[in-house]
N, C-alpha and C positions, 0 to 999 in steps of 0.2 A: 464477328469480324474475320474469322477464320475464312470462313466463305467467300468474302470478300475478296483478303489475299491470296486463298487459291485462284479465284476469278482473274486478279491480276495476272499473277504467274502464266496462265492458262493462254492470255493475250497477248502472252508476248511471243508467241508462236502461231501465231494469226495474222495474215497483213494486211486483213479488214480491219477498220480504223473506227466505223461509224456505230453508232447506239438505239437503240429501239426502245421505243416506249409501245404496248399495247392496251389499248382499253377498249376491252367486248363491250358493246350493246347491240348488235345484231350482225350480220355477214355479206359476201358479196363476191366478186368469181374473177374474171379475164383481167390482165396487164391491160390499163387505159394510156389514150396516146394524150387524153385531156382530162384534169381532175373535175368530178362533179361536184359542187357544191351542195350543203343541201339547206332544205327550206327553214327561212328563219323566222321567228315569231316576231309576232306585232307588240308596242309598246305595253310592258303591263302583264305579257303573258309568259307563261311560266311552266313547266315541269319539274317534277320530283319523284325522287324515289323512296320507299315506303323502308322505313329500318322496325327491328322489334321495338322499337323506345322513342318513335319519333319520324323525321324523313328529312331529307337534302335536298333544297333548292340544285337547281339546272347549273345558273352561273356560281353558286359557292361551290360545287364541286368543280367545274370547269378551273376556276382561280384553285383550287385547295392543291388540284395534282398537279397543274403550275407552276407554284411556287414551290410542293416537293421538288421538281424537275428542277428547278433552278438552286434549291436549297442543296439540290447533290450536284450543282457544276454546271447546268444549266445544258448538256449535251444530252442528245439524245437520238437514234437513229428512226423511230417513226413509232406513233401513237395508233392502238389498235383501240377503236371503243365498241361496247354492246350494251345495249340497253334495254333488255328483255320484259319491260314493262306495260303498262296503260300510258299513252301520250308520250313514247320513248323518244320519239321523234325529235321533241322540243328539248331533250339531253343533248342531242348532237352538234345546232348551234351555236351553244357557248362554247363548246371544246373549236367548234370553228372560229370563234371570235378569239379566244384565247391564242392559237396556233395559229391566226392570219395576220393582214399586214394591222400594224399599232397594236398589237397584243403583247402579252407579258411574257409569251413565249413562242413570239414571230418565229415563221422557218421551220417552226417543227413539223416532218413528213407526218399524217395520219389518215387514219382510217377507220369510218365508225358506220354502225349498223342499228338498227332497230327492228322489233316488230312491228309497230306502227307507227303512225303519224303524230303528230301532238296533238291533233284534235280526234283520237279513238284510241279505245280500248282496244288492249293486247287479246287474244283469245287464248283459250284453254281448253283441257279434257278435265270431265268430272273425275272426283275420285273413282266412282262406279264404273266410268270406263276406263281409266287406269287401270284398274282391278281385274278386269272383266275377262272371261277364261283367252277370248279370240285376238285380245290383245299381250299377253303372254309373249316376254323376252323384248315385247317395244319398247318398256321404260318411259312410256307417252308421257312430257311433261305440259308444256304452252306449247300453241300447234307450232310456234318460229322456233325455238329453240329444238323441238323434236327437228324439224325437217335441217337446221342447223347443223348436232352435236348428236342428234339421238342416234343409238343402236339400227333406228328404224325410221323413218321421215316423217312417217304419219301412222295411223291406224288402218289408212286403204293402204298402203305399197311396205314393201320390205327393202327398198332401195335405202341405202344408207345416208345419215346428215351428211347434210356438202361440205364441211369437214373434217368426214371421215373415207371419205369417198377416193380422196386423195388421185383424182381427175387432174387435181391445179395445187400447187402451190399460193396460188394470191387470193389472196385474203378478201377483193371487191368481189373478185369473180363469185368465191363462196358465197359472199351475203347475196348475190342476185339469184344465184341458183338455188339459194334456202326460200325464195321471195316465190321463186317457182315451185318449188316441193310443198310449202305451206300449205297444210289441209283446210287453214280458214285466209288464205290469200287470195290474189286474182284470179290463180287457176284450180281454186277450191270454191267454198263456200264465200268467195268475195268480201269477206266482213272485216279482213284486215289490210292495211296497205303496207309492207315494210320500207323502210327507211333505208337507201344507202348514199354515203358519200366520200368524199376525200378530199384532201389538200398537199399542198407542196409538193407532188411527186407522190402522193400517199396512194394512188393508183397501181402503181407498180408491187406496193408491199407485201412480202408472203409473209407464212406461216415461222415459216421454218428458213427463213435465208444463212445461205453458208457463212459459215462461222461469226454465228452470233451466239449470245444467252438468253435467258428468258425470267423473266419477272412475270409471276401471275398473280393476282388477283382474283377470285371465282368469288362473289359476294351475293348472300339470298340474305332477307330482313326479317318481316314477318311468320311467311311460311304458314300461311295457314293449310293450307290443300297440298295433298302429293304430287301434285305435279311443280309444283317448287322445290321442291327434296328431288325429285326426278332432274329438274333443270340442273343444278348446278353439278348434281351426280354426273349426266353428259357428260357438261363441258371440262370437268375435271378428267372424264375419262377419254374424252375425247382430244383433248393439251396430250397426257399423256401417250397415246396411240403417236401423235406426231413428231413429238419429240423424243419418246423412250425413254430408259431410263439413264441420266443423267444430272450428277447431284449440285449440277451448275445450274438446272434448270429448277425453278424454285415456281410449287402452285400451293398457293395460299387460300384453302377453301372455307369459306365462313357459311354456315348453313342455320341461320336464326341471328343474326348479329346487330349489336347498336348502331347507330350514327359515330360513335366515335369507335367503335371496334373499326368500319372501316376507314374512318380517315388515320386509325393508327397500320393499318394494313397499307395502306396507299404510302403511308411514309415510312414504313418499313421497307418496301419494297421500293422507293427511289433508294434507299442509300445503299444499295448493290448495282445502282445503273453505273457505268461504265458507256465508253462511247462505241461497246457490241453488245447490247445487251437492248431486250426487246420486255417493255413492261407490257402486262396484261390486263385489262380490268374488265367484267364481266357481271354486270348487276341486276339484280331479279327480282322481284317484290310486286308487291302493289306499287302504281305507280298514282301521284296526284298534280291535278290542273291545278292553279293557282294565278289568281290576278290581281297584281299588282298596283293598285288606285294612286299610289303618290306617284310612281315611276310612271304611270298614264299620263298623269297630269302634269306631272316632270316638276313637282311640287319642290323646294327648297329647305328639308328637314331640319330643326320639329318646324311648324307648322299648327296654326292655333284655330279652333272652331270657337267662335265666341258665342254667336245665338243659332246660324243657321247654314247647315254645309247639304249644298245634293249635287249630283253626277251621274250621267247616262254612259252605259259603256256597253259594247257586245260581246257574250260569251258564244262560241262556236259548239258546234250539236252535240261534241263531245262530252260538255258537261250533263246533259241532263240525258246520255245513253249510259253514262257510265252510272248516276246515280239511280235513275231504273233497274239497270242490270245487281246493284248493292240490296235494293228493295226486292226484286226477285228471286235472285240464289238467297239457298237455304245458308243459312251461319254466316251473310255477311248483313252488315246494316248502313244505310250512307249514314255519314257524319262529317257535314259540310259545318265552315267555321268562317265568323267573321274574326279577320288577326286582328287586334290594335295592338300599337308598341307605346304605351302610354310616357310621355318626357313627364308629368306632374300627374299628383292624385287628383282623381276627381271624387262624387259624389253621383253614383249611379239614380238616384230619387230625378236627379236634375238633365237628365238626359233620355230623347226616346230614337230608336234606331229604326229603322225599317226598312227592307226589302221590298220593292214592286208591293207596297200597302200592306207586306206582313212584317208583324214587332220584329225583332230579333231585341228581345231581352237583358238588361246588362243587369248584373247583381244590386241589390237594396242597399246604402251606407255606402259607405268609402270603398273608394278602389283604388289600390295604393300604384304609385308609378310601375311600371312593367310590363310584361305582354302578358294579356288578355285574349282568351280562346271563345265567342260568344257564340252558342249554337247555332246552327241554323235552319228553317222549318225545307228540307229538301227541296219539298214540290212547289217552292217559291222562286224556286233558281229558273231560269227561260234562254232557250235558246234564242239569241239576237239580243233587242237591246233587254238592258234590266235600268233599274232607276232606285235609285242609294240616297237615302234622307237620314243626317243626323241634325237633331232639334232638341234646344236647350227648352224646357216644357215649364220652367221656372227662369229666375233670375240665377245664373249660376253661380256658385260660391267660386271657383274655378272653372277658365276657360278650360276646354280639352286642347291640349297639347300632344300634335302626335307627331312619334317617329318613324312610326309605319302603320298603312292602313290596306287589308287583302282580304280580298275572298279566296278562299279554300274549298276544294268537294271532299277534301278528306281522303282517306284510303279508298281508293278504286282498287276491284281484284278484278283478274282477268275474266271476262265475259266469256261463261259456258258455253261450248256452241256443240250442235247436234248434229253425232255423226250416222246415226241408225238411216237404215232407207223406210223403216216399219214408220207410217204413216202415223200421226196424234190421231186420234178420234174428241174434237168439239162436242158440247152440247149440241147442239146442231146436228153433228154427223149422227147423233145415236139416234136423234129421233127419225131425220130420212129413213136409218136404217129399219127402227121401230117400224115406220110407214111401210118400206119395203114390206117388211115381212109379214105385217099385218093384211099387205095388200094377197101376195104369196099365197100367205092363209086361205083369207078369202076367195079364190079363184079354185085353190084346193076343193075345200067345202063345196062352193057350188057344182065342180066337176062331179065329185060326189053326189051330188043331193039329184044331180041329170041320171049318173047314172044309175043310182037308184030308182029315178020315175022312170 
């Protein structure tokens, strides 16, 4: 509370009036004369961010710092978001729905960024290139966050995060020029698209505007690979770099933290807003698709399956690059999930599920009311449509009554991507080569054996 009343004290020698909320999920550069909006998901689809203990729907955290904001006064001078994930994209949405017109916190100026779109994975550097002697003082973490916050932009340039670069004060300008620097963006390796937008005037919003404070938030979940440990180390150091040291300015770095570690951070951090004060949020993790079948169907919850429920819906390409990518990196595995939010018990014997003609399994005996996590066989998930069958296989003792019903890809981590110019050598390629030189050989030999006769 201390902090707080210094805070006050501190504004009353200020005759800036207004409040800032910021929440990182990616960057962007120039003062705009028009806000961009940005791309909104189709009914039923869904982004999250990956905590150590679990993960965060899109719109529950959209609503969660909401109602922070207005549980501290409801003022606020403009919302900064990043969302340094897989499908970051579909983060930035709800904070648009929540901060636009009929929202619970119409009028708030903001600004939010991504790595990617909502339909792709975020990119990454291996541990081993992290490591690797030639990379030395980069701090390479996800290739958006490097060309964002990092020491260094990428692994090809020494040109610093957009920023740090301190070219611009505003915050769009940053996230487009990180979108440029990006070693797996448009004007890299193509693989990722980042996300930039704004709202209310949120075009305008800098880093650092005169005489404001600062609320940070720097949030990693998981953290499996160094270059999540790398991420938030940046952005923390890179807050600092802009601000200095200032004990008004408050960064809250969580580096492996739960689902409610952050939403105790996000609510710690409104109750120091004030109407000069600029919060930060900044999120980094695996991030997960998620499709939402009652909210598709715009279903009227609970909702009861008596003998026989199916549904055709399309997942975009995102889902099955990101669950490839889980099956190809070493130490990660997909783990895709059907949710049900059961309203009564059923009797799993009396029930069969299936994905495009594969089971998906529910447990033997009773399955008492509650959410239920049902595995999923990966390589049954399809880009376009898919087709979802639940069938009562007996006379049910219990209709299924549901609260919710989603598919999940489970934890996505950032897709590795390759920076080396040293070419793979195929099966393929060794035996051309094999040929070559067998060919080589032979012409040898023969020159030989001439000039011998």
């Amino acid at each position: 509370m201390n902090r707080i009343k210094n805070r006050g004290l501190a504004e009353l020698a200020h005759a800036a009036t207004l409040m800032a909320v910021i929440v990182l999920f990616g960057t962007g550069r120039v003062a705009r004369a028009v806000d961009t909006p940005v791309p909104t998901q189709g009914p039923g689809e869904h982004s999250t961010i990956t905590t150590s203990d679990g993960s965060i729907r899109d719109d529950v955290l959209a609503d969660w710092v909401c109602s922070r904001i207005n549980a501290a006064g409801g003022t606020v001078k403009d919302v900064k978001i990043i969302a340094a994930a897989c499908y970051g994209g579909g983060m930035l949405d709800d904070f648009q729905r929540v901060f636009g017109p009929g929202g619970a916190c119409a009028g708030t100026p903001w600004v939010g960024g991504s790595s990617s779109t909502a339909e792709q994975t975020a990119k990454g550097y291996t541990d081993d290139q992290v490591a690797s002697a030639g990379n030395a003082g980069k701090n390479l973490g996800s290739a958006y966050t490097s060309a964002l916050a990092g020491p260094e932009s990428s692994h090809s340039s020494a040109e610093d995060g957009s920023m740090r670069d301190r070219t611009t004060d505003n915050v769009l300008e940053d996230f487009e020029a990180a979108k440029d620097r990006d070693a797996a963006g448009p004007n890299g390796t193509g693989a990722e698209d980042p996300v930039a937008g704004s709202g209310n005037g949120g075009d305008t919003i800098g880093w650092d505007d005169p005489d404001t404070f600062h609320e940070a938030v720097v949030f990693g979940g998981a953290q499996t690979d160094q270059r999540h440990h790398n991420n938030v180390d940046n952005v923390t150091d890179a807050l600092n770099d802009i601000w200095g040291a200032d004990p008004l300015n408050d960064i809250n770095t969580i580096d492996g933290g739960t689902t409610q570690d952050l939403l105790d951070a996000i609510d710690l951090a409104a109750q120091s807003l004030t109407e000069s004060t600029q919060l930060i949020l900044y999120l980094n993790d695996h991030g997960n698709t998620e499709f939402d079948l009652d909210e598709f169907l715009d279903l009227i919850m609970p909702w009861s399956i008596i003998e026989f429920f199916q549904v055709d819906f399309s997942l975009h390409e995102g889902w099955v690059e990101g669950l490839h990518a889980m099956f190809d990196q070493i130490g990660d595995i997909p783990l895709p999930t059907l949710n049900l939010s059961l309203n009564d018990l059923i009797f799993g014997d009396d029930w069969q599920i299936t994905l495009n003609g594969t089971d998906i399994p529910l447990p033997s005996g009773t399955i008492p009311a509650g959410d239920i996590h049902l595995p999923v066989d990966w390589t049954s998930i399809q880009t376009g449509n898919n087709h979802l069958e639940i069938v009562a296989v007996s006379l049910p003792t219990n209709p299924m009554q549901l609260l919710n019903l989603e598919l999940s890809s489970g934890p996505i981590n950032d897709s590795e991507f390759t920076t080396s110019a040293v070419p793979t050598v195929s099966h393929w390629g060794i035996a051309t080569l094999a040929l070559f030189f067998m060919s080589v050989g032979s012409v040898v030999l023969l020159r030989r054996w001439r000039s011998a006769a």
